[in-house]
C-alpha positions in Angstrom: -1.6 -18.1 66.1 2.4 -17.6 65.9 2.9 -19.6 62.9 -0.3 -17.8 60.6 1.4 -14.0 61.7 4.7 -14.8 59.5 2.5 -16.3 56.7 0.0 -12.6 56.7 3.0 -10.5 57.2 4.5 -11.7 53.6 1.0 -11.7 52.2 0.5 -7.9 52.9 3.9 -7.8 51.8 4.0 -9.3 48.3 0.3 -7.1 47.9 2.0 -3.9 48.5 4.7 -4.7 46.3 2.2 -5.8 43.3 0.6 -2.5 43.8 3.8 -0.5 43.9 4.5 -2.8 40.2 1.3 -1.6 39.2 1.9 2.3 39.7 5.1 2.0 38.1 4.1 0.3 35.1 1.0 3.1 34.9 3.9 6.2 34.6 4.5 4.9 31.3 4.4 8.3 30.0 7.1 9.6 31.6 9.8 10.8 29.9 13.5 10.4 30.7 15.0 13.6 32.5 16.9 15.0 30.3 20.5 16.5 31.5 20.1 20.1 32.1 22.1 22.4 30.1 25.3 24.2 31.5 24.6 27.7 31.7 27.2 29.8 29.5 29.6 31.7 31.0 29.4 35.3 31.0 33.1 36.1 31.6 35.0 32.7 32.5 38.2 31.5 31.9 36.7 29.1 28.8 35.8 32.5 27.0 33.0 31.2 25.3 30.1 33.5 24.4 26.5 33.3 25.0 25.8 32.5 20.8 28.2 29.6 21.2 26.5 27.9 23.6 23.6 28.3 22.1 24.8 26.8 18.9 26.4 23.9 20.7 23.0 23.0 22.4 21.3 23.2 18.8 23.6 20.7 17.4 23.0 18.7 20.8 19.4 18.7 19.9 19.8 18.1 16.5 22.1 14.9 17.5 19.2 13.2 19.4 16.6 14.0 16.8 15.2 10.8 15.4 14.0 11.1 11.9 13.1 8.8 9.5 13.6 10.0 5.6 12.0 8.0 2.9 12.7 8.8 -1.1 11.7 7.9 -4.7 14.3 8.5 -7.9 13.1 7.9 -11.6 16.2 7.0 -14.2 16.0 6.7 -17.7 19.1 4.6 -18.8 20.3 2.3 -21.4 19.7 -1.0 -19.7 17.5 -0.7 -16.8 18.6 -4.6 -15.7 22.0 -3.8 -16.2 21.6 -0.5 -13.9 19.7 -2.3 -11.3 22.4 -4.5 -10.9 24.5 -1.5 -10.2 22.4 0.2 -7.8 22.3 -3.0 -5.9 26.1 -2.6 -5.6 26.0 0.8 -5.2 23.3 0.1 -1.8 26.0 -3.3 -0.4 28.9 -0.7 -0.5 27.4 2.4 0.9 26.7 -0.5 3.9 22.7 -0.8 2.9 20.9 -3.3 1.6 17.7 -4.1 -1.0 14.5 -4.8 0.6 12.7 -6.1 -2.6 13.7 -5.8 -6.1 11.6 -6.4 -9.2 12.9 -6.9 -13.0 11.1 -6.4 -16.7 12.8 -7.8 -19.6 11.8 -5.9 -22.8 9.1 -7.5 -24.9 7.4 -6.7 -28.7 4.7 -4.7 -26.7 6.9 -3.3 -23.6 10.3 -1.9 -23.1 12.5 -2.9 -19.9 12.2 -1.8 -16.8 13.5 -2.5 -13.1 12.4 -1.1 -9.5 14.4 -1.3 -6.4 13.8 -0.7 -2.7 17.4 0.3 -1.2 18.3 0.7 2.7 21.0 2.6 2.7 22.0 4.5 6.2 21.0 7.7 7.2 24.0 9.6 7.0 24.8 8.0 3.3 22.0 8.4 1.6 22.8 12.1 -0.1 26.2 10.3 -1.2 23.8 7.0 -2.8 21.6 9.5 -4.7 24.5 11.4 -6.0 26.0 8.6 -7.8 22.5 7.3 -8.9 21.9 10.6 -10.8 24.7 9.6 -12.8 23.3 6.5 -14.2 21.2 8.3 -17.0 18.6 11.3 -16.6 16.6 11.6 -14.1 13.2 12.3 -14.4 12.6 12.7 -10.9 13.5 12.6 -6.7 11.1 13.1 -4.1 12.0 12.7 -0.3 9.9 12.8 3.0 10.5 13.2 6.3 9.2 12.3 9.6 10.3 13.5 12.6 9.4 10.2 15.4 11.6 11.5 18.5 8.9 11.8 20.6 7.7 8.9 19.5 10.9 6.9 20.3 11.5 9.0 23.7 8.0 7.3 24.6 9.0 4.0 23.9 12.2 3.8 25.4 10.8 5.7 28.8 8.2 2.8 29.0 10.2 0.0 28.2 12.5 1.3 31.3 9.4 1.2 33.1 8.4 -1.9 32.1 12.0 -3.2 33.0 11.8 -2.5 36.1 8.8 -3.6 36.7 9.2 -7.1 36.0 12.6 -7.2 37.7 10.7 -6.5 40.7 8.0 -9.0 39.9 11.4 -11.6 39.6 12.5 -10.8 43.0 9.1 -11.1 44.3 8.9 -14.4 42.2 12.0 -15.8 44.1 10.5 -14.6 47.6 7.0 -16.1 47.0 6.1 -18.9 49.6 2.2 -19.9 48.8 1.3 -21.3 46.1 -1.3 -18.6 45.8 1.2 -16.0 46.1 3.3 -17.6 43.3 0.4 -17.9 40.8 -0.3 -14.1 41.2 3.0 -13.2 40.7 3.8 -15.3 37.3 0.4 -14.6 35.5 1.4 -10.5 36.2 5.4 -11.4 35.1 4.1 -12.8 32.1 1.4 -10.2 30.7 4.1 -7.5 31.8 6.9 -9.4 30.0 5.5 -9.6 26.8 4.0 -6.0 27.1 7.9 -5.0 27.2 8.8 -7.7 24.4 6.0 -5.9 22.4 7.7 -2.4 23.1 11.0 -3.4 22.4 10.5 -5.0 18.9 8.2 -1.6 17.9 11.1 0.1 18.9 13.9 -2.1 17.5 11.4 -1.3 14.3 11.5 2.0 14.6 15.6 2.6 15.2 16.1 0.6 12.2 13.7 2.9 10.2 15.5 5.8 11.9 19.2 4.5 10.7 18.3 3.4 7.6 16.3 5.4 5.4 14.2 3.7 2.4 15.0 4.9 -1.2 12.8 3.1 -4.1 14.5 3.6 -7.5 13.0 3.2 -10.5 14.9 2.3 -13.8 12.9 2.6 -17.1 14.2 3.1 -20.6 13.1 5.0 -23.6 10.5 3.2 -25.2 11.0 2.2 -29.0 8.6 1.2 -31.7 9.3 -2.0 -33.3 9.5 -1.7 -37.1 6.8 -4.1 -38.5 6.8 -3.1 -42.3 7.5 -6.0 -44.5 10.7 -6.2 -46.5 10.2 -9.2 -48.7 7.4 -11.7 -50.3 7.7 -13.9 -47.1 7.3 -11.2 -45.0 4.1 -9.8 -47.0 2.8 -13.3 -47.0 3.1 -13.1 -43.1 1.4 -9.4 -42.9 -1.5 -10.2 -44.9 -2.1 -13.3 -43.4 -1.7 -11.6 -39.7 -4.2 -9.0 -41.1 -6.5 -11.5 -42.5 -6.9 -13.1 -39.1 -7.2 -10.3 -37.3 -9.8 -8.8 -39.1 -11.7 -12.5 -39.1 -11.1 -12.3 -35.3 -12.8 -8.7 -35.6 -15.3 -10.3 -37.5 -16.2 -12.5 -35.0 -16.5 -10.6 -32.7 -18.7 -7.9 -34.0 -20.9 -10.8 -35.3 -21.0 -12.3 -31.1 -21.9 -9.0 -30.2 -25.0 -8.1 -32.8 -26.2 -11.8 -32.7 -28.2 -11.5 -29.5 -29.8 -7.9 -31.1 -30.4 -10.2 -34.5 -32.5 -13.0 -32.9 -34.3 -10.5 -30.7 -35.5 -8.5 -34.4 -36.1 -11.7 -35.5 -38.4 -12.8 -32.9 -40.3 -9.4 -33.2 -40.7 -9.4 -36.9 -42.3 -12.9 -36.7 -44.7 -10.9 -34.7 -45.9 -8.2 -36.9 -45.5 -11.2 -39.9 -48.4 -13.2 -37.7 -50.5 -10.3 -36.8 -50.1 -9.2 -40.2 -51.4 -12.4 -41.4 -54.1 -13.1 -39.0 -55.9 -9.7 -39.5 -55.1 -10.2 -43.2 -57.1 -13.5 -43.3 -59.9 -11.8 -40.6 -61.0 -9.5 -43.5 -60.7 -12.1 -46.2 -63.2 -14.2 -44.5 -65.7 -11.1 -43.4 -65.7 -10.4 -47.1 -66.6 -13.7 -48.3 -69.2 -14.0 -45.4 -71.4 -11.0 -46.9 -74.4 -11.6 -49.2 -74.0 -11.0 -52.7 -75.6 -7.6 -54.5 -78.7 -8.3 -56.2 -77.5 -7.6 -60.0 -81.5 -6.8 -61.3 -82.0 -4.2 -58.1 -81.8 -0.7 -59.6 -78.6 1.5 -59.0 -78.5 4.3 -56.4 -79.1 7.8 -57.6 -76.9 10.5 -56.9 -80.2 12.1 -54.9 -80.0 8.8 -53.0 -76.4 8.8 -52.2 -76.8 12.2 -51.1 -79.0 11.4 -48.6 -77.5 8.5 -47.0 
């Protein structure tokens, strides 16, 4: 009876101390206390007035403020490879970098064009868009905002939850002496660690969109029509023969479309022809299936007809 009071004791134990995991993990919510701010001094030896307190706690707040900014810029330039190349500098220098980048040489039926996505860092970005707006006019700049401090203040309030947490459920771990007792206790440290892996990469994701902010720039050049009237015979030779096909291959295709439309007239007028024909011969043979007229049988009057 001795021996089984030492074994219940850690039980209850390690059961108490999975509950106590449990309400701590459940105040995920809670913020981090903030550090209360020092009241101004109304007549001290700093000197320092009520409004400049106030402005040093605005620039506090504005400090911990987590925003992400995205933006869009449209260029018209010269050589819209050429400049893309440049912005990409532009982005490594500023200490950014290009997400994704996308190139369109010029063709007979399309002019150049390039589009980047630039990280550049958060407290560069106004310097990056300056120096793009010197590449070449530009047509356009848009930028958004989103303001994710709550957001992040949640994350990092339950990851410190979740921390400590499973360091409890580690030094429970290395107390554990059942087998039953050590089960329970790794199948709860695993779901809990990656529940705080999970957290920690949304907000690893979520800093980076903070510090850098996400600038696509588009680079597209004045479009130019190519000059396709013929100079010389060989030239003519090739227009008129580029016209003749084309309008064969117009041809064509006007004839594919009305063909179905011919055969179904055709179909129909090889009705009415039949019917036409068949009603056509009906009367031919009620004519020569009447008796003759009796050629010595006296003509009708006009009295008779009259009466009939």
């Amino acid at each position: 009876m001795r021996r089984l009071l030492p074994a219940a004791a850690a039980a209850a134990l390690t059961v108490l101390l999975l509950a106590g995991c449990s309400m701590g993990s459940g105040s995920e919510n809670s913020g981090v206390p903030e550090p209360a701010m020092p009241m101004p001094a109304e007549g001290g030896e700093s000197g320092q007035s009520a409004d400049e307190a106030a402005g040093d706690g605005a620039e506090g707040a504005t400090a911990t403020q987590s925003v992400i900014t995205t933006g869009r810029m449209s260029i018209t330039v010269d050589d819209p490879l050429a400049a893309a190349e440049e912005a990409a500098e532009l982005a490594g220098d500023a200490g950014g970098r290009v997400e994704s980048r996308s190139e369109q040489p010029g063709s007979g039926s399309s002019s150049p064009r390039a589009e980047l996505v630039l990280r550049v860092p958060a407290d560069g970005l106004d310097a990056v868009v300056d120096e793009l707006r010197g590449f070449g006019d530009v047509n356009g700049v848009t930028m958004d905002e989103s303001d994710v401090t709550a957001q992040r203040k949640d994350l990092d309030a339950r990851i410190e939850a979740l921390g400590a947490s499973v360091d409890r459920l580690e030094q429970l771990l290395a107390q554990a002496e059942t087998i039953t007792d050590l089960i329970a206790i790794e199948a709860e440290l695993t779901t809990r660690q990656a529940e705080l892996d999970s957290l920690t990469q949304q907000r690893d994701w979520l800093v980076d969109q903070v510090d850098y902010s996400t600038l696509t720039v588009e680079l597209i050049t004045v479009e130019t029509a190519p000059d396709t009237a013929p100079d010389d015979f060989w030239s003519g030779l090739a227009a008129g023969w580029s016209a003749l096909v084309g309008f064969a291959s117009a041809l064509g295709v006007a004839i594919g479309v009305l063909l179905p439309w011919i055969a179904v007239l055709l179909v129909l007028a090889a009705i009415v022809v039949l019917v036409v024909v068949l009603a056509t011969r009906g009367r031919r043979r009620a004519t020569s299936a009447a008796p003759p007229a009796d050629p010595r049988a006296p003509a009708p009057s006009p009295d008779d007809e009259r009466r009939a």
